[in-house]
Predicted model as a PDB file, atoms N, CA, C, CB and O in Angstrom, pLDDT in the B-factor column:
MODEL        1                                                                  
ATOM      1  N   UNK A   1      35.497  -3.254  -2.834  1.00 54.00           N  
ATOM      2  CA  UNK A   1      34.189  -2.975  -2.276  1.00 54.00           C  
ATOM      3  C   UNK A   1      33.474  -1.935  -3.127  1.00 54.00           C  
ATOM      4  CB  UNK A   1      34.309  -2.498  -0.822  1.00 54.00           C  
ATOM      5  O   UNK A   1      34.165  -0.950  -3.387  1.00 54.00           O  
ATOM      6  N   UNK A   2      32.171  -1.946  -3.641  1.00 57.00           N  
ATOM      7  CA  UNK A   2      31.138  -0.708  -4.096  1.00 57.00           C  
ATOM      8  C   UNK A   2      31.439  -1.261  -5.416  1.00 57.00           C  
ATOM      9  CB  UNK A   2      31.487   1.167  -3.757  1.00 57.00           C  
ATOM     10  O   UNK A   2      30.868  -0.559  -6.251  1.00 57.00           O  
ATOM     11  N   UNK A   3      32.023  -2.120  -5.911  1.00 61.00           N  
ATOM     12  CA  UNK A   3      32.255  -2.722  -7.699  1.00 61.00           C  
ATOM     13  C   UNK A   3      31.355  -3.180  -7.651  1.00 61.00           C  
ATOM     14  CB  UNK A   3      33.367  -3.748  -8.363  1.00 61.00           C  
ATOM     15  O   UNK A   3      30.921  -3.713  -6.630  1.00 61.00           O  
ATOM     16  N   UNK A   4      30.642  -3.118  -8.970  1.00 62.00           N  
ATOM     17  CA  UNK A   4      29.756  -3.718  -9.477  1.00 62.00           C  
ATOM     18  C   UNK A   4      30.581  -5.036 -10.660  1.00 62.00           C  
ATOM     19  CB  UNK A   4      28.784  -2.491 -10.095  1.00 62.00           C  
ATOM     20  O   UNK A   4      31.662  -5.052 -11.247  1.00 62.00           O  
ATOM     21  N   UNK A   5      29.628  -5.832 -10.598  1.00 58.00           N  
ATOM     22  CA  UNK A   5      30.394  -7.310 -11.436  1.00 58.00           C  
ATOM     23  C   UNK A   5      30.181  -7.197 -12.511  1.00 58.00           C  
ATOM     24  CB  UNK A   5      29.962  -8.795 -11.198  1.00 58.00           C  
ATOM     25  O   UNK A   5      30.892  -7.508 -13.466  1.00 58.00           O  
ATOM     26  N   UNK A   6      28.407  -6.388 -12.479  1.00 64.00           N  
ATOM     27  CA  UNK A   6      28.133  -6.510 -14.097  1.00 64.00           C  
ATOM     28  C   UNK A   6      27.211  -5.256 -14.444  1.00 64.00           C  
ATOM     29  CB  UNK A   6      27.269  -8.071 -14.564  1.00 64.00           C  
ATOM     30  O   UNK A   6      26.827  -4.562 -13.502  1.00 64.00           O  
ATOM     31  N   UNK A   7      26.929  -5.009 -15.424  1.00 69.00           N  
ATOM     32  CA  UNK A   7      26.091  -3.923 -15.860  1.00 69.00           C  
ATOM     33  C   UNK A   7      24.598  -4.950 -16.544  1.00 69.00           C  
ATOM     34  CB  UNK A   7      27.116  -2.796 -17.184  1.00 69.00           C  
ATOM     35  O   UNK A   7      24.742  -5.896 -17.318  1.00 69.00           O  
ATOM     36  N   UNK A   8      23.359  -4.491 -16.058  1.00 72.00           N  
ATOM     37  CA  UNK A   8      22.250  -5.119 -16.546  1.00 72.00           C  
ATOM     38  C   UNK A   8      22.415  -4.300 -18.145  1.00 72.00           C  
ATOM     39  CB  UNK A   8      20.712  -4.839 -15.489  1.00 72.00           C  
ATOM     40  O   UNK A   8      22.678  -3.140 -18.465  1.00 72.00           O  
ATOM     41  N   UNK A   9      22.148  -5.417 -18.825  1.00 79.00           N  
ATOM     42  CA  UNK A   9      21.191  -4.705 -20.317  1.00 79.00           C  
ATOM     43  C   UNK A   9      20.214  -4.423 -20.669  1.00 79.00           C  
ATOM     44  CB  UNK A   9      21.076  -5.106 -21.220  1.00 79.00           C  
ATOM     45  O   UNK A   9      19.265  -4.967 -20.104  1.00 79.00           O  
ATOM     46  N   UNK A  10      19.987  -3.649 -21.538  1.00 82.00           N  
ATOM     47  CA  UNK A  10      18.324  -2.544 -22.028  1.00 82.00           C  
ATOM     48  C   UNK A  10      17.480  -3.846 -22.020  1.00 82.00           C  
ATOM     49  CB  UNK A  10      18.201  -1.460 -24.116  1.00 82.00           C  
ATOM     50  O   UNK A  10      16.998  -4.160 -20.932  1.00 82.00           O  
ATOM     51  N   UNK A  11      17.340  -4.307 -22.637  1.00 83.00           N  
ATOM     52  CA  UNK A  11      16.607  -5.742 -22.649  1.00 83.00           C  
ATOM     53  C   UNK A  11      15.834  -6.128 -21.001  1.00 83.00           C  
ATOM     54  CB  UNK A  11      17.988  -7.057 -23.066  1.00 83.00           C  
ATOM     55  O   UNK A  11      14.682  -6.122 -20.569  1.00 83.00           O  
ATOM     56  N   UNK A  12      17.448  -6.500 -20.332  1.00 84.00           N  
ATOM     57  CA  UNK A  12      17.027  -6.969 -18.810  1.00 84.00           C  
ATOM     58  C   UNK A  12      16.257  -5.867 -18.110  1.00 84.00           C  
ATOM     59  CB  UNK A  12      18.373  -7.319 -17.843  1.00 84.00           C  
ATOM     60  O   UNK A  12      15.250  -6.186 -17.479  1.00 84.00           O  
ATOM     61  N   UNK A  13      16.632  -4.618 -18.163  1.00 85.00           N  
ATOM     62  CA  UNK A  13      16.090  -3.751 -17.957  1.00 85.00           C  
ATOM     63  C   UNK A  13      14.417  -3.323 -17.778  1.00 85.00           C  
ATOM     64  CB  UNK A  13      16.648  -3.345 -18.649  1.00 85.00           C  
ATOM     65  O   UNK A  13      13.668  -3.054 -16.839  1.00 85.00           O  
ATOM     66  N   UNK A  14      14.316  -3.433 -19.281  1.00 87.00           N  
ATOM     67  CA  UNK A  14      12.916  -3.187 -19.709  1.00 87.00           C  
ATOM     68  C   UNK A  14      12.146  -4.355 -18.922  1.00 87.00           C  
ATOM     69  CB  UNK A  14      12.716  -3.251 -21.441  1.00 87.00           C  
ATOM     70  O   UNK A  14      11.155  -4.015 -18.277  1.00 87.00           O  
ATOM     71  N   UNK A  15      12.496  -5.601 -18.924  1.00 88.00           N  
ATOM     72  CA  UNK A  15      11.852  -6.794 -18.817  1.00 88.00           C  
ATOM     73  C   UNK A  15      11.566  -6.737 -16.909  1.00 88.00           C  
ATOM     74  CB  UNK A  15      12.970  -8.201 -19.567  1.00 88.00           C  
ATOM     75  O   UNK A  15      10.565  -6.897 -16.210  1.00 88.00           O  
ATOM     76  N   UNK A  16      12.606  -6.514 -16.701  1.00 87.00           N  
ATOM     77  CA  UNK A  16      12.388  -5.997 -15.038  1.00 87.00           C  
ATOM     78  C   UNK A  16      11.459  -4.765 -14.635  1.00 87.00           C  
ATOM     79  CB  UNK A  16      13.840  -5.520 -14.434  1.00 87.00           C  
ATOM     80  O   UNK A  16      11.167  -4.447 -13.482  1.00 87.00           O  
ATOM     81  N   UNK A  17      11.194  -4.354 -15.399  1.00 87.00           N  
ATOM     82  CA  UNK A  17       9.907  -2.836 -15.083  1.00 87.00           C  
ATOM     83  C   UNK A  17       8.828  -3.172 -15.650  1.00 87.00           C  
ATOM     84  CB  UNK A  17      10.201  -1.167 -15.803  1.00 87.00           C  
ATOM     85  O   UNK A  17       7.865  -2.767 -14.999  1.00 87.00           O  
ATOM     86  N   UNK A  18       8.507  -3.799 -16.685  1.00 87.00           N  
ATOM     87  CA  UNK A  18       7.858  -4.653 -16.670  1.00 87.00           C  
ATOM     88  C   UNK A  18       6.900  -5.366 -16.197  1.00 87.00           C  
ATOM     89  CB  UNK A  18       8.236  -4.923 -16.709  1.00 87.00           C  
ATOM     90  O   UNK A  18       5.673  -5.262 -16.205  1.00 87.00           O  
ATOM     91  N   UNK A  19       7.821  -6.291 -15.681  1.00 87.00           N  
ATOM     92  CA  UNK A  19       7.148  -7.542 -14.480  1.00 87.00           C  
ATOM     93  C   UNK A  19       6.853  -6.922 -13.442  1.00 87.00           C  
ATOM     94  CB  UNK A  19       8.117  -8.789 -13.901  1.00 87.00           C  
ATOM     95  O   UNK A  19       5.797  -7.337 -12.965  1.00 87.00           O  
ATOM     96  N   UNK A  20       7.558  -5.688 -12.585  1.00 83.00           N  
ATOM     97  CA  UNK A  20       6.604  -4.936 -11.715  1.00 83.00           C  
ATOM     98  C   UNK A  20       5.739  -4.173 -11.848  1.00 83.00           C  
ATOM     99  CB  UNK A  20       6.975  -4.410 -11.104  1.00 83.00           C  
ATOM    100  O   UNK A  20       5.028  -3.876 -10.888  1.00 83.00           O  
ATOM    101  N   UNK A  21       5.543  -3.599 -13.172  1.00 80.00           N  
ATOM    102  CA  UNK A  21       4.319  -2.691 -13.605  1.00 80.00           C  
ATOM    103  C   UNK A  21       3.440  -3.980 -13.752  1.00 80.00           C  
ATOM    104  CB  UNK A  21       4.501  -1.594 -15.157  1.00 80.00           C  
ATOM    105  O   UNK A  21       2.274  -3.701 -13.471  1.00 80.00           O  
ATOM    106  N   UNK A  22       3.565  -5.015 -14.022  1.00 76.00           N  
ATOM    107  CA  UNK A  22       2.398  -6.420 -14.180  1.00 76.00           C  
ATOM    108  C   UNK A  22       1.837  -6.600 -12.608  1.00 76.00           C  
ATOM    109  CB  UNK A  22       3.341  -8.240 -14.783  1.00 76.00           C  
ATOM    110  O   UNK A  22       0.672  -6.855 -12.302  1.00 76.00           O  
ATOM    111  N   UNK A  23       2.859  -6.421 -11.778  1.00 77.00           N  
ATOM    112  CA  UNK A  23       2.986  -7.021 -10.490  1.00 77.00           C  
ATOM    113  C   UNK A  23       2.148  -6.007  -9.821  1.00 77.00           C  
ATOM    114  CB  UNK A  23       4.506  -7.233  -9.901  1.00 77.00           C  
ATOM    115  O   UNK A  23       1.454  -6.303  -8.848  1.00 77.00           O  
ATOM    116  N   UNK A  24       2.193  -4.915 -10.279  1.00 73.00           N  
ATOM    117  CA  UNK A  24       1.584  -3.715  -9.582  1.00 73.00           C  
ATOM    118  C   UNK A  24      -0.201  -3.672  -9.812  1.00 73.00           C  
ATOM    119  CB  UNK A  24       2.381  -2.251 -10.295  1.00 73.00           C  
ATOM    120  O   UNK A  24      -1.115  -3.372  -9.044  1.00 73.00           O  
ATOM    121  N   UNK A  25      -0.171  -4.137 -11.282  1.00 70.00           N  
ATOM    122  CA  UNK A  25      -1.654  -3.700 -11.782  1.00 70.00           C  
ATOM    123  C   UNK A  25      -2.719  -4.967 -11.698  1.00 70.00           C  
ATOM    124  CB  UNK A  25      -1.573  -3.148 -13.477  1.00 70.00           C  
ATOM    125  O   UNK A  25      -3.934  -4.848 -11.853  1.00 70.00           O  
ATOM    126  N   UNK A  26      -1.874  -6.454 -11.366  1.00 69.00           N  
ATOM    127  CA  UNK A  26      -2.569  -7.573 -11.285  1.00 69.00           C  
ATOM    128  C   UNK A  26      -3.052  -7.394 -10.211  1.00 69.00           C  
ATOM    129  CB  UNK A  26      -1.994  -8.717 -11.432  1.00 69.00           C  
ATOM    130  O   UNK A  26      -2.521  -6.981  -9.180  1.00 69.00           O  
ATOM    131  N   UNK A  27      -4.884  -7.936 -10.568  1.00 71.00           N  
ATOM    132  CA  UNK A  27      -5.684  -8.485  -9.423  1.00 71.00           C  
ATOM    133  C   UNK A  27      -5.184  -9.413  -8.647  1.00 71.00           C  
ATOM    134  CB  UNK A  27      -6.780  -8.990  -9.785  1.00 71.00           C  
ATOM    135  O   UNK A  27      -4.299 -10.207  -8.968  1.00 71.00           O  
ATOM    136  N   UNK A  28      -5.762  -9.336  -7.558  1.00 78.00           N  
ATOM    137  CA  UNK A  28      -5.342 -10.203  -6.621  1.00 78.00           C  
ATOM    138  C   UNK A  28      -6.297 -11.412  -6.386  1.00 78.00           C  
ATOM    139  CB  UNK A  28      -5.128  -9.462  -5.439  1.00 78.00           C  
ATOM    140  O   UNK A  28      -7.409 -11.298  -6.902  1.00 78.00           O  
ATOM    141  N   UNK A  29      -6.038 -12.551  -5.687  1.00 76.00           N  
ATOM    142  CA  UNK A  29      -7.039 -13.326  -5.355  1.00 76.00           C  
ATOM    143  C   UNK A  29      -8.317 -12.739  -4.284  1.00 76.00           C  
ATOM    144  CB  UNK A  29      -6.320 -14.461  -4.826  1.00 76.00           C  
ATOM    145  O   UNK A  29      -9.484 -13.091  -4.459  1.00 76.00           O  
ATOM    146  N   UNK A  30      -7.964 -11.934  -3.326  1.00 81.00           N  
ATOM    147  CA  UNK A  30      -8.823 -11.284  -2.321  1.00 81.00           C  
ATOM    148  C   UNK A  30      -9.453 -10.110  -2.905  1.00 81.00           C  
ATOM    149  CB  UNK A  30      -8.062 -10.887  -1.084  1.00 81.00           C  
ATOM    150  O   UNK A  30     -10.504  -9.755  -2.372  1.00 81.00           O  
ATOM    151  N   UNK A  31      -8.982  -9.372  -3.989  1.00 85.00           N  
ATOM    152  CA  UNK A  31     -10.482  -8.817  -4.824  1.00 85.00           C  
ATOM    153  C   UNK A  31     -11.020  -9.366  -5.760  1.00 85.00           C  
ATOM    154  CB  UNK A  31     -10.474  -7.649  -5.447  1.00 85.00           C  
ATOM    155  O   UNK A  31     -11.773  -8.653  -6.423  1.00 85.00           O  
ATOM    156  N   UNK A  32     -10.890 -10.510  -6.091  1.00 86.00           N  
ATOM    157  CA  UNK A  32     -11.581 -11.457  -6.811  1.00 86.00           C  
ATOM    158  C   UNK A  32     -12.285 -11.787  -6.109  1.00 86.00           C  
ATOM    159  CB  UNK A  32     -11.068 -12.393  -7.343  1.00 86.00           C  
ATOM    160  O   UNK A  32     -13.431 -11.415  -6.362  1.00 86.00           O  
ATOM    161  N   UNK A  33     -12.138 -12.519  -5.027  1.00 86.00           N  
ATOM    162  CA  UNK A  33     -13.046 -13.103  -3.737  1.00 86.00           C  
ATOM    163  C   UNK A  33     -14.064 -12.013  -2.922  1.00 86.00           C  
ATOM    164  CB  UNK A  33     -11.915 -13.688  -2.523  1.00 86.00           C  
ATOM    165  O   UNK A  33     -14.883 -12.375  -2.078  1.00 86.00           O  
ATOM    166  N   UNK A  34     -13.853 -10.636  -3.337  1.00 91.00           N  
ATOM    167  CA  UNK A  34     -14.607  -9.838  -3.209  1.00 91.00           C  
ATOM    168  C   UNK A  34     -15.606  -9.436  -3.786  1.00 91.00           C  
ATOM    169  CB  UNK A  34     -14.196  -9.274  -3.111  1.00 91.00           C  
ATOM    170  O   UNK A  34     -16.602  -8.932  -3.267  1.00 91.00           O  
ATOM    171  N   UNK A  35     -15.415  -9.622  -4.824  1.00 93.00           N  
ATOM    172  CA  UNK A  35     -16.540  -9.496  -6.049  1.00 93.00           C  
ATOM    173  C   UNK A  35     -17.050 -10.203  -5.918  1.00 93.00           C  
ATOM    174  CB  UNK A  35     -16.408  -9.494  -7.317  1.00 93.00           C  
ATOM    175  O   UNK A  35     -18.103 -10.007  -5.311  1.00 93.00           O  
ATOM    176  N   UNK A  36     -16.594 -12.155  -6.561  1.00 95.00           N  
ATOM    177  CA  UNK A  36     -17.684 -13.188  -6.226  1.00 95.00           C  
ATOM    178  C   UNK A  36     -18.573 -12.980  -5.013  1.00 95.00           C  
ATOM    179  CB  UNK A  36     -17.052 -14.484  -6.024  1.00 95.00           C  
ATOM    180  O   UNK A  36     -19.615 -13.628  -4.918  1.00 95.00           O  
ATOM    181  N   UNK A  37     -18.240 -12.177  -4.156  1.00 97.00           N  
ATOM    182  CA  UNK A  37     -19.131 -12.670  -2.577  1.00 97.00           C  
ATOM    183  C   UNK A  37     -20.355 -11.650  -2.553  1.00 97.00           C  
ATOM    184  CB  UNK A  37     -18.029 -12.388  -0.812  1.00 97.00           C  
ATOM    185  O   UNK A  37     -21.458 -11.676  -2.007  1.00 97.00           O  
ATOM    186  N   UNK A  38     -19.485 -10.450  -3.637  1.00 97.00           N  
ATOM    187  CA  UNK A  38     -20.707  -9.331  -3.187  1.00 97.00           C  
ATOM    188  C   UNK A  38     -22.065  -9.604  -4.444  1.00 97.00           C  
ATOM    189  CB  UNK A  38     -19.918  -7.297  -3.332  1.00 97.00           C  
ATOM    190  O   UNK A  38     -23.233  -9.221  -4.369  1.00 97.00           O  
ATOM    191  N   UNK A  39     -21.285 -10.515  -5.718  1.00 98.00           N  
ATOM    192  CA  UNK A  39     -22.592 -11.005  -6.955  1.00 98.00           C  
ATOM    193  C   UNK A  39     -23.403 -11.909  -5.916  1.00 98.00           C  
ATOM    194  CB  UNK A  39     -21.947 -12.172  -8.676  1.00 98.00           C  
ATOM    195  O   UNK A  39     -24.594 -11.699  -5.688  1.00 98.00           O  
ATOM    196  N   UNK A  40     -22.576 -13.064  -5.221  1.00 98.00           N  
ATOM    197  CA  UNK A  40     -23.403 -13.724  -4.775  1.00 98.00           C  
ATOM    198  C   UNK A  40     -24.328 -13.235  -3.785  1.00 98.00           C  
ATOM    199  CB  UNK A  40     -22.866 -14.600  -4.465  1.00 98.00           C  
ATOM    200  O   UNK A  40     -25.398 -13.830  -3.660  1.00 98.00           O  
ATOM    201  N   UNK A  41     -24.005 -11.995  -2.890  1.00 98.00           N  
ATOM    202  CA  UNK A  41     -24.998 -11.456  -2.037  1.00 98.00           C  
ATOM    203  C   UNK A  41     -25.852 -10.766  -2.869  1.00 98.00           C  
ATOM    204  CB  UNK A  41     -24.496 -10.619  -0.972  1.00 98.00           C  
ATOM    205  O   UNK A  41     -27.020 -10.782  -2.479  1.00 98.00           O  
ATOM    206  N   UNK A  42     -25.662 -10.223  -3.791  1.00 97.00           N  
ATOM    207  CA  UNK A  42     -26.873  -9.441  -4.797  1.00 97.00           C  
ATOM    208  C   UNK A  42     -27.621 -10.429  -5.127  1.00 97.00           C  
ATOM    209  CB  UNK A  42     -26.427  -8.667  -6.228  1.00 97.00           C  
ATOM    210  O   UNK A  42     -28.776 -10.568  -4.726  1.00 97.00           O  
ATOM    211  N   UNK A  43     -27.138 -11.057  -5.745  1.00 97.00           N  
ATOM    212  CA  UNK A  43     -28.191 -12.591  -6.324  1.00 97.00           C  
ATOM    213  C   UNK A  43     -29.399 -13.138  -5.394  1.00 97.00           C  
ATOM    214  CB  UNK A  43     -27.120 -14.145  -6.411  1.00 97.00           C  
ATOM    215  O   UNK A  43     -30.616 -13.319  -5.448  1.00 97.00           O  
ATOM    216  N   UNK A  44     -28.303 -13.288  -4.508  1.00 97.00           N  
ATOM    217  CA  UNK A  44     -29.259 -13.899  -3.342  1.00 97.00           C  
ATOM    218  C   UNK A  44     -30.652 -12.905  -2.554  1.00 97.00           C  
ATOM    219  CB  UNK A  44     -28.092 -14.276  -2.056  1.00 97.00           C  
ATOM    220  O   UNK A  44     -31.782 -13.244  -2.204  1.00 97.00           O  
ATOM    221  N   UNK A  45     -30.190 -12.069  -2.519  1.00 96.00           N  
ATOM    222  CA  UNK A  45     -31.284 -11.022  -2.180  1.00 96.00           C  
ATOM    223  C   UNK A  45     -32.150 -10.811  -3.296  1.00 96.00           C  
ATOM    224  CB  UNK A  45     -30.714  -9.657  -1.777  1.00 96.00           C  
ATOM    225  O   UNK A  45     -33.360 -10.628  -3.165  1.00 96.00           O  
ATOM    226  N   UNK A  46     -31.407 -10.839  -4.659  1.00 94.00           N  
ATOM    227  CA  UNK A  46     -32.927 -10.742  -5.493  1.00 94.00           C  
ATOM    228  C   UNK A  46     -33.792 -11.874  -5.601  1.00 94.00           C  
ATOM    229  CB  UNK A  46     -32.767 -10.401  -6.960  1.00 94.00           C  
ATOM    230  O   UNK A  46     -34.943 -11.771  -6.024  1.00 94.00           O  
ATOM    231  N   UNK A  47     -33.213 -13.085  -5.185  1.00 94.00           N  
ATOM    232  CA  UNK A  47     -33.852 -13.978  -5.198  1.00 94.00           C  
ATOM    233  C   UNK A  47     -35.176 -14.525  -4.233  1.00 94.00           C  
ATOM    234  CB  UNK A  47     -32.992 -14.559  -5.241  1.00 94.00           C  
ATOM    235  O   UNK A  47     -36.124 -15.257  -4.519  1.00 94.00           O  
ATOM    236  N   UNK A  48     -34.726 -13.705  -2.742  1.00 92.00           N  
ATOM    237  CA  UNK A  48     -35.228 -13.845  -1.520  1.00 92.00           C  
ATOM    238  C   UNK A  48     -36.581 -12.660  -2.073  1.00 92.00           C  
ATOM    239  CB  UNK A  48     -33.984 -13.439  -0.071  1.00 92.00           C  
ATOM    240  O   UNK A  48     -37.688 -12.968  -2.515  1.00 92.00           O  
ATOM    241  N   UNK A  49     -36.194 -11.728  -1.925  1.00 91.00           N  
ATOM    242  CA  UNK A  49     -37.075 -10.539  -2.310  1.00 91.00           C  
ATOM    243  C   UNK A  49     -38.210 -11.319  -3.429  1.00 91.00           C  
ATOM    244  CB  UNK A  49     -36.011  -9.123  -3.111  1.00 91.00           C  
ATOM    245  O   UNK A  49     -39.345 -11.556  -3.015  1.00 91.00           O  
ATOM    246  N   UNK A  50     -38.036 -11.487  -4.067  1.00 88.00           N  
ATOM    247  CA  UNK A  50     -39.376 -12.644  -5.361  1.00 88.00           C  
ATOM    248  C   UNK A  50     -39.954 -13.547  -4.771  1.00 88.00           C  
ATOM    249  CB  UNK A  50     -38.746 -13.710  -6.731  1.00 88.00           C  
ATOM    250  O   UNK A  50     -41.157 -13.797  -4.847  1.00 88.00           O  
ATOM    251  N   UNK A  51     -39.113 -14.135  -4.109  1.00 87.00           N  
ATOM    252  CA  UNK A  51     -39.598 -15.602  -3.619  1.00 87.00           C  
ATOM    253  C   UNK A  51     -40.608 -15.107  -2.343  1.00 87.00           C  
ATOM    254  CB  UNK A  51     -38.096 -16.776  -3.029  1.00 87.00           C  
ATOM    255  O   UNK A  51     -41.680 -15.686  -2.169  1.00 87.00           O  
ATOM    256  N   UNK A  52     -40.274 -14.240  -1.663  1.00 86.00           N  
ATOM    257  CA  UNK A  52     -41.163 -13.992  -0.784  1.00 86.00           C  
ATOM    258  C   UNK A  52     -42.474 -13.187  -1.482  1.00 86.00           C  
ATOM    259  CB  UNK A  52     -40.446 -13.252   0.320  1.00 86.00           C  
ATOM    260  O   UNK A  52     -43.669 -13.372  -1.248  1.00 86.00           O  
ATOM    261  N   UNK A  53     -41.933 -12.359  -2.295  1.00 83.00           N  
ATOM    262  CA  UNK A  53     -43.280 -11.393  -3.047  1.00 83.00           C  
ATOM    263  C   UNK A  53     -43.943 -12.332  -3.289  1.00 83.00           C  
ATOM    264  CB  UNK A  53     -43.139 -10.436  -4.453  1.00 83.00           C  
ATOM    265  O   UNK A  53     -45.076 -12.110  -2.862  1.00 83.00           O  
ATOM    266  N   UNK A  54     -43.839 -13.804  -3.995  1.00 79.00           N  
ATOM    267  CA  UNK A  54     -44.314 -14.662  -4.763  1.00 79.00           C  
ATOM    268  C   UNK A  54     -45.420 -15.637  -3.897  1.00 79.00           C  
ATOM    269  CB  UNK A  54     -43.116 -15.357  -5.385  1.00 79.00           C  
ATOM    270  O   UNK A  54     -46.610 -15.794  -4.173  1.00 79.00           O  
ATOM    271  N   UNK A  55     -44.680 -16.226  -2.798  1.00 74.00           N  
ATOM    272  CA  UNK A  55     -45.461 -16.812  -1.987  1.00 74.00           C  
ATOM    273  C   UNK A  55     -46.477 -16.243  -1.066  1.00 74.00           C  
ATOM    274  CB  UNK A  55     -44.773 -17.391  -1.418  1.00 74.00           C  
ATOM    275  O   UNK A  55     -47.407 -16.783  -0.467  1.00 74.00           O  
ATOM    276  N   UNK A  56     -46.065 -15.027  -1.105  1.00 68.00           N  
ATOM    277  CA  UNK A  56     -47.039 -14.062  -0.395  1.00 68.00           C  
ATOM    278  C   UNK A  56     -48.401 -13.830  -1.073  1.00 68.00           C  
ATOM    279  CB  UNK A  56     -46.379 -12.690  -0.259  1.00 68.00           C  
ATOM    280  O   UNK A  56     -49.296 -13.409  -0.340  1.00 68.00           O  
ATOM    281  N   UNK A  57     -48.653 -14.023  -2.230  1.00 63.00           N  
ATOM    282  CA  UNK A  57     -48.917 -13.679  -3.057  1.00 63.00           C  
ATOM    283  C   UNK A  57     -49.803 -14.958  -3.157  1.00 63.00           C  
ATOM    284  CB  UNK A  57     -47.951 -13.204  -3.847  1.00 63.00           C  
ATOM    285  O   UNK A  57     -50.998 -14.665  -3.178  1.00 63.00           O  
ATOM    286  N   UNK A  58     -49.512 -16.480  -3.234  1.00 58.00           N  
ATOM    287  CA  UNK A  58     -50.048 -17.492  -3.308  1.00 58.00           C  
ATOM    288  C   UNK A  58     -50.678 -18.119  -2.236  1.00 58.00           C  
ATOM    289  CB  UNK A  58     -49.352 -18.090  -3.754  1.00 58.00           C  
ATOM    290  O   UNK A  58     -51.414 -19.094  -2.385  1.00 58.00           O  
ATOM    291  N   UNK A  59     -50.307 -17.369  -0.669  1.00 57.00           N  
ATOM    292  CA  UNK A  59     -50.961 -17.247   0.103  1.00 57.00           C  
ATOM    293  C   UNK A  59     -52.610 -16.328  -0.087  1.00 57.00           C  
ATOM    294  CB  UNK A  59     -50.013 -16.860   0.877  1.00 57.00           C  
ATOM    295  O   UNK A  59     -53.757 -16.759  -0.209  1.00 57.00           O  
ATOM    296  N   UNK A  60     -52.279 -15.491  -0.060  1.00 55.00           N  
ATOM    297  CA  UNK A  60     -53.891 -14.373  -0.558  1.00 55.00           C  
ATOM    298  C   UNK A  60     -54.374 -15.088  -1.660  1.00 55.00           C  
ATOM    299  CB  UNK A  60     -53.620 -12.457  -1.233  1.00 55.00           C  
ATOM    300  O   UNK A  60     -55.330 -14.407  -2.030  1.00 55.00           O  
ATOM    301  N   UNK A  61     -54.295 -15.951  -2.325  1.00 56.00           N  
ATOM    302  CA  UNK A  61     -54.908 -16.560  -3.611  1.00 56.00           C  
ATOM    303  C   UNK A  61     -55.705 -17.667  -2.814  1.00 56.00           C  
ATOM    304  CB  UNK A  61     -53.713 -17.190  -4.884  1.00 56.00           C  
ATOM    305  O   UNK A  61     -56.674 -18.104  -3.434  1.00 56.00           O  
ATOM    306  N   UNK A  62     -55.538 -18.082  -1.850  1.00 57.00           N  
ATOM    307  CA  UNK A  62     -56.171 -19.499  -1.100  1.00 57.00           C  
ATOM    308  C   UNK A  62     -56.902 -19.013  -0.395  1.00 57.00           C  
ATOM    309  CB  UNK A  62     -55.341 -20.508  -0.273  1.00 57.00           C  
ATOM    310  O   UNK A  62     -56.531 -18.182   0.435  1.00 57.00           O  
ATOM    311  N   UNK A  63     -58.333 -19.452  -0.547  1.00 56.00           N  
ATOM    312  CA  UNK A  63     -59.184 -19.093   0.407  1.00 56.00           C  
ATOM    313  C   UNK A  63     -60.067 -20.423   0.881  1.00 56.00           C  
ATOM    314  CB  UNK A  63     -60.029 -17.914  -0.153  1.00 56.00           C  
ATOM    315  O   UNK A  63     -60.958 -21.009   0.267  1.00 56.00           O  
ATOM    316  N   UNK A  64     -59.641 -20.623   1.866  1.00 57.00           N  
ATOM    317  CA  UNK A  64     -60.417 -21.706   2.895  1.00 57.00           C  
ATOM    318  C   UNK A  64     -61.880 -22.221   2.519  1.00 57.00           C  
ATOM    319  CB  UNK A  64     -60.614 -20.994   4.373  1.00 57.00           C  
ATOM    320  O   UNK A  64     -62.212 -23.402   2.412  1.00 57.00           O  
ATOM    321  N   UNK A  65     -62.778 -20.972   2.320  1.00 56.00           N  
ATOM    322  CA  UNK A  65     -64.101 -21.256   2.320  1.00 56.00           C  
ATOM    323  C   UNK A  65     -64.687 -21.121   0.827  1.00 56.00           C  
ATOM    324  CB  UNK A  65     -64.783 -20.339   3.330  1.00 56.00           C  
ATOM    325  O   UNK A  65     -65.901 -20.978   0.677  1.00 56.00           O  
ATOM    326  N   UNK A  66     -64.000 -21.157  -0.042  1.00 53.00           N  
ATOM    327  CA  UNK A  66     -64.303 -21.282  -1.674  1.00 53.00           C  
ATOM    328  C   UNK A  66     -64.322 -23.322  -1.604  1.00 53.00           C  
ATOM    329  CB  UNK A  66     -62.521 -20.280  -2.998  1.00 53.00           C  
ATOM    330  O   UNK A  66     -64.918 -23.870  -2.531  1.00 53.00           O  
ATOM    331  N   UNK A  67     -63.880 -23.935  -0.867  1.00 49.00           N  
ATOM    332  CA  UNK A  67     -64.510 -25.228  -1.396  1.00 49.00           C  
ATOM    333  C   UNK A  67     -65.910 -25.535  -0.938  1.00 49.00           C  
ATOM    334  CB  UNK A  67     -63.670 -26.396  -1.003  1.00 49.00           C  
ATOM    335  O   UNK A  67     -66.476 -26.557  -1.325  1.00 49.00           O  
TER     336      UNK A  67                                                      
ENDMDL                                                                          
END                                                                             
């Protein structure tokens, strides 16, 4: 009991600290999906914000009694 079978090598070693320092510092899918959602809410609001300045805008340009 408490024997060990084998001793890891420098190699296995390194390669195992490693893959959890990778494991540690990789993005995830759910802050990826965080970002895309918050470009797409920026986008979208700059888009809304123009589009309304714009039509607002092409409204006051029409005047009924100029024909």
């Amino acid at each position: 009991l408490g024997k060990q079978d084998y001793k890891k090598t420098r190699p296995m070693l390194r390669a195992t600290r490693l893959k959890a320092e990778a494991k540690k510092t990789a993005l995830g899918v759910k802050e990826i999906a965080l970002v895309l959602a918050a470009i797409l809410v920026f986008l979208l609001a700059f888009y809304a914000f123009f589009y309304l300045n714009v039509s607002n805008e092409v409204d006051l340009d029409l005047d009924p009694d100029e024909n």
